[in-house]
C-alpha positions in Angstrom: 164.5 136.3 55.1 165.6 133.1 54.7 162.5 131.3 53.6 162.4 134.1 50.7 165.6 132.9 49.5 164.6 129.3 49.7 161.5 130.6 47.6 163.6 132.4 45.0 166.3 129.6 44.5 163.2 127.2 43.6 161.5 129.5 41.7 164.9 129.7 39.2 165.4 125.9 38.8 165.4 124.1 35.3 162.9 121.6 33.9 165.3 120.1 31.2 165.5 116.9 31.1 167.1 114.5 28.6 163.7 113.6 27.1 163.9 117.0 25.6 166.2 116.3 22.7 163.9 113.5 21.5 160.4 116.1 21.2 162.9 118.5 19.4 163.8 115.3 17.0 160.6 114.3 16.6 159.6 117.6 15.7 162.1 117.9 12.7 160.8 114.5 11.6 157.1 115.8 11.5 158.3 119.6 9.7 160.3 117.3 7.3 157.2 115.0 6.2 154.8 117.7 6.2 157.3 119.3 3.6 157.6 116.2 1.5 153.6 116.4 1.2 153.7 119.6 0.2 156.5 120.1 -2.4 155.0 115.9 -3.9 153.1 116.2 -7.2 150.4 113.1 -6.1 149.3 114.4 -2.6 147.7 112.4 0.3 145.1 114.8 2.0 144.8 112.8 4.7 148.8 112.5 5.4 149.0 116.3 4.9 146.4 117.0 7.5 147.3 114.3 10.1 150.8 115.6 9.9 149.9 119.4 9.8 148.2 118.6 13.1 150.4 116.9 14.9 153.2 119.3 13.7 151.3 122.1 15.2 151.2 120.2 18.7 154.4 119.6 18.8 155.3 123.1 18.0 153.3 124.5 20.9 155.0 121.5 23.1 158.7 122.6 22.1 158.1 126.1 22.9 155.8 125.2 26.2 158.6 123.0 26.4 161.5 126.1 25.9 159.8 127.8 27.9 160.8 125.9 30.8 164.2 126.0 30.7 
């Protein structure tokens, strides 16, 4: 009895950490220069599609990262 409470207090404990706040920052940085490339009239393909990328790993990370909480 007592080692299944042990289990279930550990089981409910939070993985924030104050690192957090600076994925969800970077994140917003990344969505807000993939929109600049977007709505510009002289595109950079390769800008667009670096940033596409690594907006779409960091989008999996913040809610991996949401998850946890």
């Amino acid at each position: 009895m007592l080692f299944a409470e042990a289990a279930a207090t550990t089981a409910s404990t939070s993985t924030y950490t104050s690192f957090d706040i600076y994925v969800l920052i970077f994140t917003l940085v990344i969505a807000i220069a993939v929109i600049r490339q977007v709505i510009s009239p002289k595109r950079n393909l390769f800008a667009l599609g670096f940033a596409s990328v690594a907006l779409i790993v960091f989008i999996l990370m913040d809610v991996v990262m949401i998850k946890g909480w």
